[in-house]
N, C-alpha and C positions, 0 to 999 in steps of 0.2 A: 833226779831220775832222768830228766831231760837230756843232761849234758851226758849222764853213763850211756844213752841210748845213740847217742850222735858219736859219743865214741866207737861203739862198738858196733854201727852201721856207717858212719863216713862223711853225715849227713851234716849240713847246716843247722843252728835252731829253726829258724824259721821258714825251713824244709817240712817242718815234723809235723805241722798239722793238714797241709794238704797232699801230702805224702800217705796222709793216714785215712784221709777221707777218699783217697785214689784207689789206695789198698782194699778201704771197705767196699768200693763199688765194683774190683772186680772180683773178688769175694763173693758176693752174693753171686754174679754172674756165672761165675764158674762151679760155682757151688749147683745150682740149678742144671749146667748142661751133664755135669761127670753123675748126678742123680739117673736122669735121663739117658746118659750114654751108654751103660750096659742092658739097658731097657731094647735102645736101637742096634746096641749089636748079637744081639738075642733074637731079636723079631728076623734078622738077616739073614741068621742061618730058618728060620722056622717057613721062612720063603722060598729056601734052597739054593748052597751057596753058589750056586751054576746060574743064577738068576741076580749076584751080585753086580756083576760088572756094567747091566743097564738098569740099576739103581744110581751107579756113580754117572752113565748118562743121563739120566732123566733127571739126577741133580743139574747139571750142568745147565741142560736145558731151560732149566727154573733159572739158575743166574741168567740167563742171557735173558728173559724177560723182567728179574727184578733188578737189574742193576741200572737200567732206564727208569725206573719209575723211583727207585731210590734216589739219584741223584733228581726227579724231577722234583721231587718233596723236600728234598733239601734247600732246593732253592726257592722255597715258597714259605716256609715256615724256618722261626726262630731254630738257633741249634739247639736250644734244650728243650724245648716244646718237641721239635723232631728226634730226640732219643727218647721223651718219656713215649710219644706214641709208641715208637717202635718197639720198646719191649713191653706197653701195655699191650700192644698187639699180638706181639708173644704170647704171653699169658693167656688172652684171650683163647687162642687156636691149641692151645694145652688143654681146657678144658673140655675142648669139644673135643679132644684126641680122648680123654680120659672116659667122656658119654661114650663113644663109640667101642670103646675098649670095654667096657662097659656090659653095653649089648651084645657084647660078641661074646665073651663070656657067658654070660647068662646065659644065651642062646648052645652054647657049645662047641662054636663054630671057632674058636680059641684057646690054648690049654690056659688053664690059672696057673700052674706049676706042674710038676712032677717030669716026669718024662716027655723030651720034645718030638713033636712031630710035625710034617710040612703042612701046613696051614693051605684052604684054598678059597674060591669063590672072595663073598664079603671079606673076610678076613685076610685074604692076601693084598686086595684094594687097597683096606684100609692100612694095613702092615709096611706096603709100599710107600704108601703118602709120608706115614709116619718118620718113613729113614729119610724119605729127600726132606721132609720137614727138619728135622732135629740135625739133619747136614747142613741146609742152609740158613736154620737158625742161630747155629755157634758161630757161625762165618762173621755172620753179621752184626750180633751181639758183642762181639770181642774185638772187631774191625773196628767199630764205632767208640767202640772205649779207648785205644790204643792211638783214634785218629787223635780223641781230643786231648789223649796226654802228650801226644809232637806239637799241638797247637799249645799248650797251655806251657811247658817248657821247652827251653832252648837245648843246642844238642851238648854243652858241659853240664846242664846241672843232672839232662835225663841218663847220661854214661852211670851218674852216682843214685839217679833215683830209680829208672827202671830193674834192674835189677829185684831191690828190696820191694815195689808196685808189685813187680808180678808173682813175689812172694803170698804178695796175699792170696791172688791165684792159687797158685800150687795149696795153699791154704782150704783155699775153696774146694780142691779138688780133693783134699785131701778129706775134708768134710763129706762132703757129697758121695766121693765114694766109698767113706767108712759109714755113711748110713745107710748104702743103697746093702754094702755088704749086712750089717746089724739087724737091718731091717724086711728085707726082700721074704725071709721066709714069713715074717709074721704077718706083713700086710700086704705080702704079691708086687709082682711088679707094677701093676698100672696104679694103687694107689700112690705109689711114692710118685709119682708126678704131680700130687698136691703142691709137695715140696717144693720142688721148684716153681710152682706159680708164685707160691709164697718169697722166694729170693728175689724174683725177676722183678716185684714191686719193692722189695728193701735195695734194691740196687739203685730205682729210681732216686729214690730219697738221699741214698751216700751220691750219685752224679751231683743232683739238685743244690747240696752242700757244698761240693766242691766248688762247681762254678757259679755262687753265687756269692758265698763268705770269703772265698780265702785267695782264689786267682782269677785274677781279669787278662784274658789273652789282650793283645795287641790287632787294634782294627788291619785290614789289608784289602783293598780294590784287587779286583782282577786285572789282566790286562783286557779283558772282553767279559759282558754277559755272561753267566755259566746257561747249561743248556744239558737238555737228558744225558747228550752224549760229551758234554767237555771233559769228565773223566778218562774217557778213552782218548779223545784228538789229545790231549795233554800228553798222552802216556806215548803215545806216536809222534810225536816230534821231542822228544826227552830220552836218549841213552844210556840216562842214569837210571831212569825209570823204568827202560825197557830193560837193562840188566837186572831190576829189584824184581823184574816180571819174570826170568828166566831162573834168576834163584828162587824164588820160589816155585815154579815149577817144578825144579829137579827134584826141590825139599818134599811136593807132595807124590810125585812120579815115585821116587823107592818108598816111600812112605807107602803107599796102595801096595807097590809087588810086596812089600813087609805082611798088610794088612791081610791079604789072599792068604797068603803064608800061614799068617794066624789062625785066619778063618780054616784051611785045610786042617790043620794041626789040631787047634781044641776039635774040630768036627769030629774027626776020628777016634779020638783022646776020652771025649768026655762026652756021655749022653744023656745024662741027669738037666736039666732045664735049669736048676736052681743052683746046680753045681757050677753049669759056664758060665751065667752070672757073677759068680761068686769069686769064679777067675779071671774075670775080666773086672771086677772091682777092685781086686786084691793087686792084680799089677798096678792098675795104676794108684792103687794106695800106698807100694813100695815107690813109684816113681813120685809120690805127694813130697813122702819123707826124705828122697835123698835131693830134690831138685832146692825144697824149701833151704836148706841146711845152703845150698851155694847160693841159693838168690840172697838172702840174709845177713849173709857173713862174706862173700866171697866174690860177687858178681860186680858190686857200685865200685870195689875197689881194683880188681882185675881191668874190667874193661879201661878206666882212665891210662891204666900203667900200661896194659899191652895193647892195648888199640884194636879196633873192630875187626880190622882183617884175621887177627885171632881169633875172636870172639864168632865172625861169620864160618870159619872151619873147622867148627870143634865139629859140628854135626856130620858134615861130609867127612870126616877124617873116621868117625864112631861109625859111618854106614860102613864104608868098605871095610872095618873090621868085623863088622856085623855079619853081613852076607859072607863073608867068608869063613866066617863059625858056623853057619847057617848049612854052606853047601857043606862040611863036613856032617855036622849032628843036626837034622834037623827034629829034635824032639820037641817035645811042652813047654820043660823047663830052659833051654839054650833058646828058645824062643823068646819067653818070658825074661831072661836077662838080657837078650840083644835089646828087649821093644823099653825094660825101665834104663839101662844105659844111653841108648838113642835119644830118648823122651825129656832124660835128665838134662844129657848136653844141650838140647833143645830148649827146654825151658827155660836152664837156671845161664844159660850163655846164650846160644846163637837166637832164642826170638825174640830177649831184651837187645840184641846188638843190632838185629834184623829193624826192631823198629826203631831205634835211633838214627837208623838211616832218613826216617821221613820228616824230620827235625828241619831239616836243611833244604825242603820244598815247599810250592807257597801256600795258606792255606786250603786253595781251591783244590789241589793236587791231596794234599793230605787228606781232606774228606773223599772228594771225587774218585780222583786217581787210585788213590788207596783202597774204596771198598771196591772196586771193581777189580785191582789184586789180589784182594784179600780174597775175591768171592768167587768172579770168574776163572781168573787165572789156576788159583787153587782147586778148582773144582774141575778147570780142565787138562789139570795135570792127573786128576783123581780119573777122569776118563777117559785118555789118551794110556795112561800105563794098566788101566782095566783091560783097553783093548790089545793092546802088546803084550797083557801076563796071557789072554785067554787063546790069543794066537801061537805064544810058546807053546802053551799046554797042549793046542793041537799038532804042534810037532813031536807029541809024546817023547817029551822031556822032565825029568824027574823034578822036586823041589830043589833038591842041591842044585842042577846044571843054573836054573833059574835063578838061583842065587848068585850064582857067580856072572851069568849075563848081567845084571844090577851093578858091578862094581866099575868099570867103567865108566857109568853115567856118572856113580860117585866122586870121581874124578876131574870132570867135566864143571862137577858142582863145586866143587873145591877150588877149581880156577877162577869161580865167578864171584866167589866170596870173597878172594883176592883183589880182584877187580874191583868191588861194590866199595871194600874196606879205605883203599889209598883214593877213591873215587868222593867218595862223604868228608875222607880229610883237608881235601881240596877247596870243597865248597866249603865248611865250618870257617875253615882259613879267610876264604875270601869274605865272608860275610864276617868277619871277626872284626876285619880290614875297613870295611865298611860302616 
């Protein structure tokens, strides 16, 4: 059974068991956020979509206070001592979102279902907390899993195993979001964030596995003390790094003018509460099912043969096809196919390619460098393209023009993945060499 499964994923034997224990830990993780995520994209419009765009700043604002204190805890405590905190800590701040969802309910000041309407007072507070929470909760949760599979493999064997890792994901997601869909009308939205407390502690247990039976990274000295801020000074004297900073930038920059997009479309589309839930689960149940099929079968063996710079342009190549169907039809459905097409090429190719990039940096950079990528940069791509969709809008410009102002950047983004691709090949090389 072994050998048929190494066949038909690409893999080594003795790939298969901490390949599998990688799988289960971001499984649970994602499992728990795609639970949660039509919860917080629900609560968003019920705050009113015109009130989006300083959600993704007051995210923002959050990273730029926790990614000092992230990197200070890191360098105080063990690595796996500092990832169970961090998502018991999770968990933790779910339950008290769940009391408070809770009381708001009760009290009235919250719908439980049915028909949406804009929330105020207590309830917008607490609605607000909840989206910068569950934004900077995924950032971090999936930051931290992704640092210690560049630390725990090198960049040949991760080309063949991320791929099928993040299968598990899409796994997860595809979970999470077929239960938020199965489940949402019987038990409401805020109980299904049980659920995810319950994954966020089985994910600890699949980490704890991995790094402690199956892979022993390689010790590494800095060249200096780490320090709140070495993940950024790192990132500032590094090129390669500043480029991995600008691709993802672009990545989350049309990703937001997408998102708005969405947001305007189901807003108008659908007014049932249980209904938009239910479309926002169902998308990305269609992207669960087609991303898994290429992480699986398609991605450990691609990436080896055609090299990252491929693998970094599927997404930018799918945007500017995107918005360009967009400025024509911008309905529900061309919606819904741009966001599982994009989503797909993104999962099951360019964020396994994206993070084989950090393979070949040192481990300080990997953690450091990396979540402060993964958290600030991304978040301030989510609020810089907030503030440029909300200043189009004020030149009363349609969805479609807007669309098509987007493709250009996609362009932009496509040359940097070029760059990043022949850029990672160089160092592998060198350190191959060495």
């Amino acid at each position: 059974m072994k050998a048929l499964f190494c066949r038909a994923t690409g893999l080594e034997e003795s790939q298969v068991i901490p390949a599998g224990l990688a799988t289960l830990y971001i499984f649970f993780v994602l499992a728990g956020y795609y639970i949660a995520k039509p919860l917080r994209d629900d609560i968003a419009l019920l705050l009113g979509k015109e009130f989006i765009p300083k959600l993704f700043v007051w995210t923002l604002l959050v990273m730029v206070v926790a990614n000092p204190v992230f990197s200070a805890l890191m360098n105080r405590v063990s690595r796996v001592r500092f990832i169970k905190y961090v998502y018991r800590f999770f968990a933790l701040n779910l339950l008290g979102f769940i009391a408070a969802f809770k009381w708001l309910e009760d009290a009235g000041m919250m719908p439980e279902g049915g028909e949406a309407v804009q929330v105020h007072g207590a309830a917008f507070t607490i609605g607000a907390v909840f989206f910068v929470w569950v934004s900077v909760f995924n950032l971090f949760a999936v930051s931290i899993f992704w640092a210690l599979m560049a630390d725990l493999f090198d960049s040949g064997s991760s080309k063949k195993l991320f791929g099928l890792v993040g299968a598990g994901g899409t796994v997860g997601q595809l979970v999470g979001s077929g239960a938020t869909t199965a489940l949402v009308d019987k038990l409401g939205p805020t109980n299904l964030l049980f659920l995810t407390v319950i994954t966020l502690e089985l994910a600890v247990y699949a980490m704890m596995g991995l790094t402690s039976d199956h892979v022993e990274p390689t010790r590494e000295t800095g060249p200096s003390k780490p320090n709140a801020f070495s993940g950024i000074t790192d990132i500032l004297k590094s090129p390669y790094l500043l480029g991995i900073c600008l691709y993802l930038f672009l990545y989350t920059f049309t990703s937001t003018f997408l998102y708005f997009q969405k947001q305007h479309i189901v807003d108008v589309t659908l007014s049932d509460r249980e209904e938009r839930v239910a479309f926002f689960a169902t998308v990305s149940l269609l992207i669960s099912v087609f991303t898994l099929i290429i992480q699986v079968f398609l991605t450990g063996r691609l990436l080896p043969m055609l090299g990252l710079s491929v693998g970094l342009s599927m997404v930018p190549i799918v945007t500017v096809i995107g918005f360009v169907a967009l400025g024509f039809n911008p309905g529900l459905w061309p919606l819904a196919a741009v966001e599982v097409c994009r989503s797909t090429a993104n999962y099951g190719i360019s964020r396994p390619s994206r993070e084989v990039l950090f393979t070949v940096v040192s481990r300080r950079e990997k953690y450091l460098s990396k979540s402060f990528i993964d958290t600030f940069v991304y978040r301030a791509g989510d609020a810089i393209a907030s503030g440029a969709f909300a200043f189009i809008q004020g030149l009363s410009l349609s969805l479609q023009a807007i669309s098509f102002v987007a493709v250009p950047v996609a362009f932009v983004y496509l040359g940097v993945a070029g760059f990043l691709g022949q850029a990672q090949a160089r160092r592998a090389a060198s350190q191959a060499e060495n």
